[in-house]
mmCIF file as gemmi writes it, N, C-alpha and C atoms, coordinates in Angstrom:
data_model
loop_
_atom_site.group_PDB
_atom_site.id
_atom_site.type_symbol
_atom_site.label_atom_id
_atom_site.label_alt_id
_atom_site.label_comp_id
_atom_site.label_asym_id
_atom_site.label_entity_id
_atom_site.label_seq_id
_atom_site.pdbx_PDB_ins_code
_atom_site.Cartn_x
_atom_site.Cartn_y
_atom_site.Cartn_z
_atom_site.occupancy
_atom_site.B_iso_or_equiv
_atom_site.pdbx_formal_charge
_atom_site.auth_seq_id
_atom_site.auth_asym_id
_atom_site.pdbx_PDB_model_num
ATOM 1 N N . UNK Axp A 1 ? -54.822 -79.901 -43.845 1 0 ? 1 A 1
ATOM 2 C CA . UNK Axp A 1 ? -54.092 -78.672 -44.041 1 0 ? 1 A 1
ATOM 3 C C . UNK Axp A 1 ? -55.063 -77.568 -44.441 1 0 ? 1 A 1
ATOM 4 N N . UNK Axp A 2 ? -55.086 -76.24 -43.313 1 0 ? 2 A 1
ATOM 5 C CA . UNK Axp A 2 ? -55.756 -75.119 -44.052 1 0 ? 2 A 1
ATOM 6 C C . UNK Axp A 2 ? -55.411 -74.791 -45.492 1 0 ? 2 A 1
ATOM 7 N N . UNK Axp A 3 ? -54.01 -74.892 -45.461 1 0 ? 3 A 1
ATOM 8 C CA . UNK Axp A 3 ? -53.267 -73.741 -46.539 1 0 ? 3 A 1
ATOM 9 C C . UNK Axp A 3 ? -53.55 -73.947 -47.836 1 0 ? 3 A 1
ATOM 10 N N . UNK Axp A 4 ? -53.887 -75.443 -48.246 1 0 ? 4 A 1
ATOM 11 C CA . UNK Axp A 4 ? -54.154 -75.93 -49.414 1 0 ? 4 A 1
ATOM 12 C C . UNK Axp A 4 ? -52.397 -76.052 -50.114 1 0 ? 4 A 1
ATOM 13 N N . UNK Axp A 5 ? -52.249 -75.502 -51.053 1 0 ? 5 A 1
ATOM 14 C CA . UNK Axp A 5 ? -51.32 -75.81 -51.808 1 0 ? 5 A 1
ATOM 15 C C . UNK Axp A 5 ? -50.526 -74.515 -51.967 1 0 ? 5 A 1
ATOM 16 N N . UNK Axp A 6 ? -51.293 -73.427 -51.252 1 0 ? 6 A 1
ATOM 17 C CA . UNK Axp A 6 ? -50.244 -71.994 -51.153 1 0 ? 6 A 1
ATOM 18 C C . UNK Axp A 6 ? -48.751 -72.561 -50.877 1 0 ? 6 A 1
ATOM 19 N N . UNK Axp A 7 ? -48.54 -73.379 -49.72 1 0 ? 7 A 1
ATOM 20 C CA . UNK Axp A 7 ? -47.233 -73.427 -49.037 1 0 ? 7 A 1
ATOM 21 C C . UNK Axp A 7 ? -46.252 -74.303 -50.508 1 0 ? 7 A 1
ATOM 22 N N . UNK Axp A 8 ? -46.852 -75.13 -50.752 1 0 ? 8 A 1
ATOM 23 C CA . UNK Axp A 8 ? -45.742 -75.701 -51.694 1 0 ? 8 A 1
ATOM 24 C C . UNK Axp A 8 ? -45.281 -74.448 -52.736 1 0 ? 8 A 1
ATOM 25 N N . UNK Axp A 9 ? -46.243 -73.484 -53.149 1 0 ? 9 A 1
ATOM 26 C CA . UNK Axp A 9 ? -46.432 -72.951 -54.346 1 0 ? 9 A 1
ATOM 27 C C . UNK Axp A 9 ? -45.477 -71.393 -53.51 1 0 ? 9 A 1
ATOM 28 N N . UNK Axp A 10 ? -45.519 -71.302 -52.187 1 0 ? 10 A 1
ATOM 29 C CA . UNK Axp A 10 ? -44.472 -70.616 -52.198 1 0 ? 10 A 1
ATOM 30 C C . UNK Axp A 10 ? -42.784 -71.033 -51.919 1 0 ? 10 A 1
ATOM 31 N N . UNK Axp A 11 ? -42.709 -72.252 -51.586 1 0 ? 11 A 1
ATOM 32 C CA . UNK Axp A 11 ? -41.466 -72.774 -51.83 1 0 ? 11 A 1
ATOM 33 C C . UNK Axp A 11 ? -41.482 -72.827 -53.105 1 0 ? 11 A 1
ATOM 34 N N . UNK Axp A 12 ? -41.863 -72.993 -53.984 1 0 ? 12 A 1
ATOM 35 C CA . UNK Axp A 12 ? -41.214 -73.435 -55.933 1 0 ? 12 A 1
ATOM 36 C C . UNK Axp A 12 ? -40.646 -72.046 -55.735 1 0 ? 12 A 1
ATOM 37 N N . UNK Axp A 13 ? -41.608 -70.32 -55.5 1 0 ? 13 A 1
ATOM 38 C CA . UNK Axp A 13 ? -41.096 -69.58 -55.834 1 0 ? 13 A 1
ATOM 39 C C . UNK Axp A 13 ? -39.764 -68.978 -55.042 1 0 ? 13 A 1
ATOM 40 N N . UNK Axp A 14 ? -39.446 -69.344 -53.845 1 0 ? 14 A 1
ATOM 41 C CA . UNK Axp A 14 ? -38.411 -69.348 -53.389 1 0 ? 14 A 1
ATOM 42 C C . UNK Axp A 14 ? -37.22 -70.144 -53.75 1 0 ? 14 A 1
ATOM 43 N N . UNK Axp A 15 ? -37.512 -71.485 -54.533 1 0 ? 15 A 1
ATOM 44 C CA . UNK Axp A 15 ? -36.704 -71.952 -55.188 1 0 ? 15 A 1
ATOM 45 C C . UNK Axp A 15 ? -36.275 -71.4 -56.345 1 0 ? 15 A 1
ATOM 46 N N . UNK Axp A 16 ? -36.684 -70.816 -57.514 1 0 ? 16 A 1
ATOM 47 C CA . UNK Axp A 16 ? -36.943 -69.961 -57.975 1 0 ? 16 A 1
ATOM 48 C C . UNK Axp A 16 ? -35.993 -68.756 -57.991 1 0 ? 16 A 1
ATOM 49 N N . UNK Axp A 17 ? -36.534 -68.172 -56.773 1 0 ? 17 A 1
ATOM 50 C CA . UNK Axp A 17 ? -35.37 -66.948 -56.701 1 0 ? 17 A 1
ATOM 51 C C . UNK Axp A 17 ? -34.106 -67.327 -55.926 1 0 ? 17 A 1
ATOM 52 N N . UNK Axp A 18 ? -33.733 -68.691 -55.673 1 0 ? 18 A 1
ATOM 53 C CA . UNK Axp A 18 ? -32.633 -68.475 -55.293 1 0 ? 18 A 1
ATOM 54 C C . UNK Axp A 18 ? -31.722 -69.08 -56.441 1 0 ? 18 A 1
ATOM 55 N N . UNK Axp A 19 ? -32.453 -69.275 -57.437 1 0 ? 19 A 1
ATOM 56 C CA . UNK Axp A 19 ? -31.978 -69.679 -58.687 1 0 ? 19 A 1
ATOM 57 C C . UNK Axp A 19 ? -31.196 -68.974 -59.367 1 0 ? 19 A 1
ATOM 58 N N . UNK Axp A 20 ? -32.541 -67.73 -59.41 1 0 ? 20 A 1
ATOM 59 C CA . UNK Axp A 20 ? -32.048 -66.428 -60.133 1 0 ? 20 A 1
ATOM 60 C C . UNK Axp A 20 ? -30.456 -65.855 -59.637 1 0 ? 20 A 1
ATOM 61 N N . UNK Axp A 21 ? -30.505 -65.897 -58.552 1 0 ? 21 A 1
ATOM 62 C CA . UNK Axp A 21 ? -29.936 -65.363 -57.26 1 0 ? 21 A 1
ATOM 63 C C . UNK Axp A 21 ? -28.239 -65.92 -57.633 1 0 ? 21 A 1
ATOM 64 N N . UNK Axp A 22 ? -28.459 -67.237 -57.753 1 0 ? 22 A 1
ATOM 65 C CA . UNK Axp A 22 ? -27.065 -68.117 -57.914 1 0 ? 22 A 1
ATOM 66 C C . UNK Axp A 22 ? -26.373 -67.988 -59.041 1 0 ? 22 A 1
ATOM 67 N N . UNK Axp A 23 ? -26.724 -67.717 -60.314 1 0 ? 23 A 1
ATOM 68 C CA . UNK Axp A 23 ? -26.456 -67.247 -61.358 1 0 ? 23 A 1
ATOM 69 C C . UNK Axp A 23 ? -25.887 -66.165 -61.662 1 0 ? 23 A 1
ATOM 70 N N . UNK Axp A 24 ? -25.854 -65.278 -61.104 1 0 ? 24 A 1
ATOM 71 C CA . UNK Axp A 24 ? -25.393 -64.061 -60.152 1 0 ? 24 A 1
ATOM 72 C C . UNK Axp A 24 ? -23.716 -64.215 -60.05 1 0 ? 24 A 1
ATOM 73 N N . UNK Axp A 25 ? -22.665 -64.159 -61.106 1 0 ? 25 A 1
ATOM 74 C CA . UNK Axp A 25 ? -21.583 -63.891 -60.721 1 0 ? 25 A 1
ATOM 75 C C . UNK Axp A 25 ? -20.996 -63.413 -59.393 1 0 ? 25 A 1
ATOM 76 N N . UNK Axp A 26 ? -19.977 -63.758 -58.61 1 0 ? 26 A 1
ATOM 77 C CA . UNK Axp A 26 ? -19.893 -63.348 -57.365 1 0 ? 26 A 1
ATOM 78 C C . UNK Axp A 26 ? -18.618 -62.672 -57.511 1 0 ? 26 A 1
ATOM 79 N N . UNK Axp A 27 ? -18.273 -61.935 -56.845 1 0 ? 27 A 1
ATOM 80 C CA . UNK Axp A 27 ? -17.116 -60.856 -57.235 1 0 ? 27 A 1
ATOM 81 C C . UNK Axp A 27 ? -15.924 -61.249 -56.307 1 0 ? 27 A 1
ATOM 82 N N . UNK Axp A 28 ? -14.598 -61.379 -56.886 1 0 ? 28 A 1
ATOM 83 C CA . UNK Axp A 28 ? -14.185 -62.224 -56.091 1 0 ? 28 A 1
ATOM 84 C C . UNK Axp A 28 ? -12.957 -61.07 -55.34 1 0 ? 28 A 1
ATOM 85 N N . UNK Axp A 29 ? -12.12 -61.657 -54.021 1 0 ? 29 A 1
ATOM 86 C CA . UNK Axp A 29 ? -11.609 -60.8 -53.064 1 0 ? 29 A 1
ATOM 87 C C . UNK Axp A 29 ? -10.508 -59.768 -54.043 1 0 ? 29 A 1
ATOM 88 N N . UNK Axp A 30 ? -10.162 -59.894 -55.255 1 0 ? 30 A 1
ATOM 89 C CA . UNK Axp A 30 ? -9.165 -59.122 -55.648 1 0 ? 30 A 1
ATOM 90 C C . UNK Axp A 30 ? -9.972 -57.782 -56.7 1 0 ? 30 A 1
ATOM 91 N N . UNK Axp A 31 ? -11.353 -58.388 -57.112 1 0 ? 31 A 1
ATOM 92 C CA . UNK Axp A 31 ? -11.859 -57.225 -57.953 1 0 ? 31 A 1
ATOM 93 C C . UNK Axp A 31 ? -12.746 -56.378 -56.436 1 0 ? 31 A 1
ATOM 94 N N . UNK Axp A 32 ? -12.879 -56.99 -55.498 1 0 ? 32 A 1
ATOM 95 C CA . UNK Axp A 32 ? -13.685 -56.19 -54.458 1 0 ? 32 A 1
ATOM 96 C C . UNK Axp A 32 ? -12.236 -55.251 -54.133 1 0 ? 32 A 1
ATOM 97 N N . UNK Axp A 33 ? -11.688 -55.395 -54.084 1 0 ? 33 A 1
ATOM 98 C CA . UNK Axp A 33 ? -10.276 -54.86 -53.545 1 0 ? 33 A 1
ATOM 99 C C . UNK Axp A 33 ? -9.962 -53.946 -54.296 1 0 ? 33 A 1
ATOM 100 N N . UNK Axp A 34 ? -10.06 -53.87 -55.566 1 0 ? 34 A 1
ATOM 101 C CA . UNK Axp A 34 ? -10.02 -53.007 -56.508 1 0 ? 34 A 1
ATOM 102 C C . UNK Axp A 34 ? -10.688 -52.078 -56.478 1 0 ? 34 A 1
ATOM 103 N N . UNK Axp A 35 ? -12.385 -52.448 -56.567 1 0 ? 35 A 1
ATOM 104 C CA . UNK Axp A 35 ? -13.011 -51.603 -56.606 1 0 ? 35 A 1
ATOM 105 C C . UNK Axp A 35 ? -12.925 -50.556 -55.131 1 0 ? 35 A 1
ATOM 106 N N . UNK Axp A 36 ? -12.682 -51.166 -54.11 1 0 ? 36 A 1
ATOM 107 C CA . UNK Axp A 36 ? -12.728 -49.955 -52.838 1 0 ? 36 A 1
ATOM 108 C C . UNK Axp A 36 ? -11.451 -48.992 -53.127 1 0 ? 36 A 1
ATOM 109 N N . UNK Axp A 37 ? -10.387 -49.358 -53.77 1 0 ? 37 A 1
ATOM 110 C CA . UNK Axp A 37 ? -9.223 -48.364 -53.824 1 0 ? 37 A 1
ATOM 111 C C . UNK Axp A 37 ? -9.877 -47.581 -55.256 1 0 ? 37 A 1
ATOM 112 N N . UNK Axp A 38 ? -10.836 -47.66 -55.458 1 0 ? 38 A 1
ATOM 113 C CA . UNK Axp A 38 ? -10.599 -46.785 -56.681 1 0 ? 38 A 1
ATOM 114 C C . UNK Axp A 38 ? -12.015 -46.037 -56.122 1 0 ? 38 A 1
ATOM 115 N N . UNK Axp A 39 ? -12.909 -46.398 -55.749 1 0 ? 39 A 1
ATOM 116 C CA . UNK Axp A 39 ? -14.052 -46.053 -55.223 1 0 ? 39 A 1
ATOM 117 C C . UNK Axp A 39 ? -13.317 -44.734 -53.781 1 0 ? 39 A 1
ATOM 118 N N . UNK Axp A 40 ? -12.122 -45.189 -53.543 1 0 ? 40 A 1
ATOM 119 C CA . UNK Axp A 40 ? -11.724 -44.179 -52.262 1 0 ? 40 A 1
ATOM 120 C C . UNK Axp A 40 ? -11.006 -43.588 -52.666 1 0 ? 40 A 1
ATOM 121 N N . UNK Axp A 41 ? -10.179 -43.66 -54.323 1 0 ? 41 A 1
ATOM 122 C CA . UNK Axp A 41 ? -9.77 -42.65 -54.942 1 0 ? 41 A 1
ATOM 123 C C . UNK Axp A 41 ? -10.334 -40.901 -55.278 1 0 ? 41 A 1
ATOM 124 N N . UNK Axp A 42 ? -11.727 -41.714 -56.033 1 0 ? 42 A 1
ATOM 125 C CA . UNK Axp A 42 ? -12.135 -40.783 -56.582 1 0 ? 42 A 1
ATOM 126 C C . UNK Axp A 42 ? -12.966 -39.824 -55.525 1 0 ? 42 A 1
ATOM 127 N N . UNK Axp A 43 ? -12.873 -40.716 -53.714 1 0 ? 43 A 1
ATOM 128 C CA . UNK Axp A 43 ? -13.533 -40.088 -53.085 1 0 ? 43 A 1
ATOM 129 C C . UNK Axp A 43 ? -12.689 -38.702 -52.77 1 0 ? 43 A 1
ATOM 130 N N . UNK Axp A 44 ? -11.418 -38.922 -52.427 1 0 ? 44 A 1
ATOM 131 C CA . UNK Axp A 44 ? -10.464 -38.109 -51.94 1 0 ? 44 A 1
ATOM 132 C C . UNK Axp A 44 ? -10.268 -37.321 -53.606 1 0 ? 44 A 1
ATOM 133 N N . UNK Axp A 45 ? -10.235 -37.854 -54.734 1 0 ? 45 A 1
ATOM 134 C CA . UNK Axp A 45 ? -10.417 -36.282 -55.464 1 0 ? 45 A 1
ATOM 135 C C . UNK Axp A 45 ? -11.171 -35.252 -55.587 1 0 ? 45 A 1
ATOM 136 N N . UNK Axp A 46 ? -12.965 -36.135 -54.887 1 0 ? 46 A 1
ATOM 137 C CA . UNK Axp A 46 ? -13.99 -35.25 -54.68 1 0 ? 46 A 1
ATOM 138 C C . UNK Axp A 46 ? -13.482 -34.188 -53.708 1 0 ? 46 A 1
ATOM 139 N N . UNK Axp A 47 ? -12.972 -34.641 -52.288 1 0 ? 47 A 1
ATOM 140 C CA . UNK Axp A 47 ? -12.913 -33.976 -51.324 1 0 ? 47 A 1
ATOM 141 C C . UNK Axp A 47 ? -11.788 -32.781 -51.698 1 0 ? 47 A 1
ATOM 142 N N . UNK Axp A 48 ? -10.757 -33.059 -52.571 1 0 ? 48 A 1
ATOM 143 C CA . UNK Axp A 48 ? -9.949 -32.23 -52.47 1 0 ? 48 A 1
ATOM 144 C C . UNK Axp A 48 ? -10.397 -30.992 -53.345 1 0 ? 48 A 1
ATOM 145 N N . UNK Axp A 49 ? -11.049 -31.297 -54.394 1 0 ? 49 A 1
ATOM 146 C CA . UNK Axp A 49 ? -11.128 -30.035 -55.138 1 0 ? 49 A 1
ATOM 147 C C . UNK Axp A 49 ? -12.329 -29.456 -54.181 1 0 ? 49 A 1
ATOM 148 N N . UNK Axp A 50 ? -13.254 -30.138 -53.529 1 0 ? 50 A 1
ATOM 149 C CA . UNK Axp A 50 ? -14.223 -29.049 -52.358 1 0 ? 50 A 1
ATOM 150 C C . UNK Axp A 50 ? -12.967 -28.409 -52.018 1 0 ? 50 A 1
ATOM 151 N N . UNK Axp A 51 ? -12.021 -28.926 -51.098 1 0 ? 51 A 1
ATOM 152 C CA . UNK Axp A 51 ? -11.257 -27.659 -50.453 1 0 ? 51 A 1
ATOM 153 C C . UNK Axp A 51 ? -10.866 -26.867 -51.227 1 0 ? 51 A 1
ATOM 154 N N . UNK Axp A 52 ? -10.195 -26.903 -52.843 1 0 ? 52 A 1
ATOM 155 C CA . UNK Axp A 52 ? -9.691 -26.073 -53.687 1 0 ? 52 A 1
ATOM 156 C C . UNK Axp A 52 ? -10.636 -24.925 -53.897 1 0 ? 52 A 1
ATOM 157 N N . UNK Axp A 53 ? -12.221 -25.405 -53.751 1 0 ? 53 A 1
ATOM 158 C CA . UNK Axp A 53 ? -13.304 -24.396 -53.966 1 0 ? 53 A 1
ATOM 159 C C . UNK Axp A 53 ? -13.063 -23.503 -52.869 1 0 ? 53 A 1
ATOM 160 N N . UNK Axp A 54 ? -13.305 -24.303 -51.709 1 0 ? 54 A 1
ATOM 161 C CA . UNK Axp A 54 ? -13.465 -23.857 -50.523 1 0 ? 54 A 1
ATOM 162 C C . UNK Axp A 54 ? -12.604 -22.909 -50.165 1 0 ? 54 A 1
ATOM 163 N N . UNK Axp A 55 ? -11.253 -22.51 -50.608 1 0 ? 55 A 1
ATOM 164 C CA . UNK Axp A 55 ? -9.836 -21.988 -50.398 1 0 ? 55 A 1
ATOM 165 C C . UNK Axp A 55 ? -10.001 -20.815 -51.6 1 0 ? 55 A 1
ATOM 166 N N . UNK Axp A 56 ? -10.745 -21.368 -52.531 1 0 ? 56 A 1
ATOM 167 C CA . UNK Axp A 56 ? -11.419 -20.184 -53.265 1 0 ? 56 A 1
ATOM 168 C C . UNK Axp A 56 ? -11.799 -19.02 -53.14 1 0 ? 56 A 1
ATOM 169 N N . UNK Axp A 57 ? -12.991 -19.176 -52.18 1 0 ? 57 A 1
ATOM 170 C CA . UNK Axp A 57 ? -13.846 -18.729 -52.483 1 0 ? 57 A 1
ATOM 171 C C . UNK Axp A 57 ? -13.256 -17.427 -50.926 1 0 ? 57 A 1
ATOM 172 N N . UNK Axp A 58 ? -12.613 -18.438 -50.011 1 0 ? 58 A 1
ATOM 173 C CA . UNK Axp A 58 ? -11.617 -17.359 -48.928 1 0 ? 58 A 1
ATOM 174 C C . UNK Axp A 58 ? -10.947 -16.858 -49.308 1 0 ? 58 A 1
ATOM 175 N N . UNK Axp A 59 ? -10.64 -16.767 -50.659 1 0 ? 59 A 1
ATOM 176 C CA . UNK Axp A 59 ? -9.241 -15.935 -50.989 1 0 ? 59 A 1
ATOM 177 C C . UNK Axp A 59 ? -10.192 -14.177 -51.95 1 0 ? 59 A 1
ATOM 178 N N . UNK Axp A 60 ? -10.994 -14.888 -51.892 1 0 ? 60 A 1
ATOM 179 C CA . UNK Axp A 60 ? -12.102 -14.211 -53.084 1 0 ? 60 A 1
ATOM 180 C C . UNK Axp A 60 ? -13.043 -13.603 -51.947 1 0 ? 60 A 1
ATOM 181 N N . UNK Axp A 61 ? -12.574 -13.233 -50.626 1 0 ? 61 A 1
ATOM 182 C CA . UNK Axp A 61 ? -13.715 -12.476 -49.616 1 0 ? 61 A 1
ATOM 183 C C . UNK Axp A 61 ? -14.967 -13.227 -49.747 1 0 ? 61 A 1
ATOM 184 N N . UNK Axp A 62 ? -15.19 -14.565 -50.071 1 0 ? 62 A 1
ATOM 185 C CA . UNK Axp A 62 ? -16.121 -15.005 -50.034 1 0 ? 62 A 1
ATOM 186 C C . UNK Axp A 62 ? -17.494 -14.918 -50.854 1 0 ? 62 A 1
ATOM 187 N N . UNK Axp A 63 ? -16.834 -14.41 -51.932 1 0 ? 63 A 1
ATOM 188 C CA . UNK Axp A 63 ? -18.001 -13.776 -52.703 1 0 ? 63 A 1
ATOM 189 C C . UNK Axp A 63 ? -17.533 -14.819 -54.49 1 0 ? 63 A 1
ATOM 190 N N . UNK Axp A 64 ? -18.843 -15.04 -54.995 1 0 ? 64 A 1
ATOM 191 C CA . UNK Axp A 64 ? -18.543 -15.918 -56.224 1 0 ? 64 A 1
ATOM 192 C C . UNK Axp A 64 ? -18.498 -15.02 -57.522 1 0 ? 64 A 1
């Protein structure tokens, strides 16, 4: 073997990180579910007050 002992020594560290990796709480289908309705909540409150600006700033000749 060229490699010497690199190859084992990079499997430990791939073992390793999939260690880390597994430990790793996994989020399960009802908090993912959650989070997109609230994540697309706050998207559509972003968007709406832009238009409230936006409706603003036309009512205001465009000037701030």
């Amino acid at each position: 073997m060229t490699r010497g002992n690199q190859r084992e020594m990079d499997r430990l560290k791939a073992q390793k990180k999939m260690q880390a990796n597994a430990k790793k709480p996994k989020e399960s289908a009802q908090s993912l579910q959650a989070r997109k309705e609230r994540d697309a909540a706050a998207l559509r409150e972003k968007q709406k007050k832009k238009e409230e600006e936006k409706a603003a700033l036309g009512a205001n000749g465009g000037k701030k």
